[in-house]
C-alpha positions in Angstrom: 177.0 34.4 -7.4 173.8 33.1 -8.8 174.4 30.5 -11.2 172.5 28.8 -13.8 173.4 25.1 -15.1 172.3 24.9 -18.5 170.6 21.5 -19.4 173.7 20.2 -21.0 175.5 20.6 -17.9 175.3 17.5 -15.3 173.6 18.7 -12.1 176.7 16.6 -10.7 178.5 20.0 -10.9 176.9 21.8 -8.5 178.7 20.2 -5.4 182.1 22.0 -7.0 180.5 25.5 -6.7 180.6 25.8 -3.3 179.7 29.2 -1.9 177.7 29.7 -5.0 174.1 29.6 -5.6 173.4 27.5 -7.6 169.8 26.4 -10.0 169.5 23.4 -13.0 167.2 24.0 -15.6 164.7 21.8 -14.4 164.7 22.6 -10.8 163.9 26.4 -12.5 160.9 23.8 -14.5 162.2 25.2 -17.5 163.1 22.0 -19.4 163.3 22.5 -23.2 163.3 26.2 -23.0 165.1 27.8 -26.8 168.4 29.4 -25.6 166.8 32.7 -26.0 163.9 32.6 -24.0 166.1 30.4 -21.4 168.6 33.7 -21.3 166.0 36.2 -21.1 163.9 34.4 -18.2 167.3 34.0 -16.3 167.9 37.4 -16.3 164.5 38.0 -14.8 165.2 35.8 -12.3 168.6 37.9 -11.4 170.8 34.7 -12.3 174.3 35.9 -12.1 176.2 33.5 -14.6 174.1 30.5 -17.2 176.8 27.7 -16.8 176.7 25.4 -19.9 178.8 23.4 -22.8 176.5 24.3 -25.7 179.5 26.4 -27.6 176.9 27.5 -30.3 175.3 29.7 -27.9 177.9 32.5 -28.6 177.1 32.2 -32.2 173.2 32.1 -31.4 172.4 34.9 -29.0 173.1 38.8 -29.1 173.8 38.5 -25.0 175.2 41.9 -24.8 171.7 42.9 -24.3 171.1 40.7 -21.5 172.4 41.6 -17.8 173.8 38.0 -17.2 177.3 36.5 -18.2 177.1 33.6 -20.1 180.4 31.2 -19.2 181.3 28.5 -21.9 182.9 25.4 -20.5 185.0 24.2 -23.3 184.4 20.5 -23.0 183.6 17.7 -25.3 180.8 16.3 -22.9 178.6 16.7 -20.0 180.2 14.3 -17.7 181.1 15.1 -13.9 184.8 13.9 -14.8 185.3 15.7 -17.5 184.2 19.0 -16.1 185.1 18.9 -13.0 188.7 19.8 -14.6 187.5 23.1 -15.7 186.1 24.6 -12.4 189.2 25.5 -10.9 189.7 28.5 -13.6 186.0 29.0 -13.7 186.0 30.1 -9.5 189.5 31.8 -10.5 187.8 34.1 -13.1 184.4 33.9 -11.8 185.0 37.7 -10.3 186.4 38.9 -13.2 183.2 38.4 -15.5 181.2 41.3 -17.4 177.1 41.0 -17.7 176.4 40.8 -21.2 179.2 39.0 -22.4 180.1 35.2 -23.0 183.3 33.4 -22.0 185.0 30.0 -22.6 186.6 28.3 -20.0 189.9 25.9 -20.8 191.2 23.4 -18.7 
């Protein structure tokens, strides 16, 4: 999969997606991009999944329009301990994801 860390996300968390493809925000140079734009430009650029922590996004965006899965780790903060606890049922659901809709991931 191609995946997208959203700039709330440490880049840290790329080394636990192995066998993934996987892009930060600002290796895309699209630092302080609005959540829409962000979501329309990575589904021009055939992302697969935008990774983030930002839990308004669900309440922000109509993603259903969007060919990209937006994946919600429910976590209180950005830090590589914190989410590295939630990427075991991320790769475990990972398959099982629908474009156009947004999940949250629990520990």
């Amino acid at each position: 999969m191609k995946i997208l860390l959203d700039e709330c996300v440490t880049k840290k968390l790329k080394d636990l997606l192995i066998g993934h493809t996987v892009f930060t925000i600002s290796q895309m140079e699209w630092t302080g991009m609005k959540n829409g734009m962000l979501i329309k430009r990575a589904e021009q650029k055939n992302f697969d999944i935008l990774l983030t922590i930002d839990k308004n996004i669900c309440y922000q965006q109509n993603t259903s329009k969007y060919n990209l899965t937006i994946v919600v780790l429910n976590a209180n903060n950005s830090n590589i301990e914190t989410l590295q606890d939630y990427i075991p049922n991320f790769l475990n659901q990972i398959n099982t994801f629908e474009k156009g809709k947004i999940y949250t991931i629990e520990k």
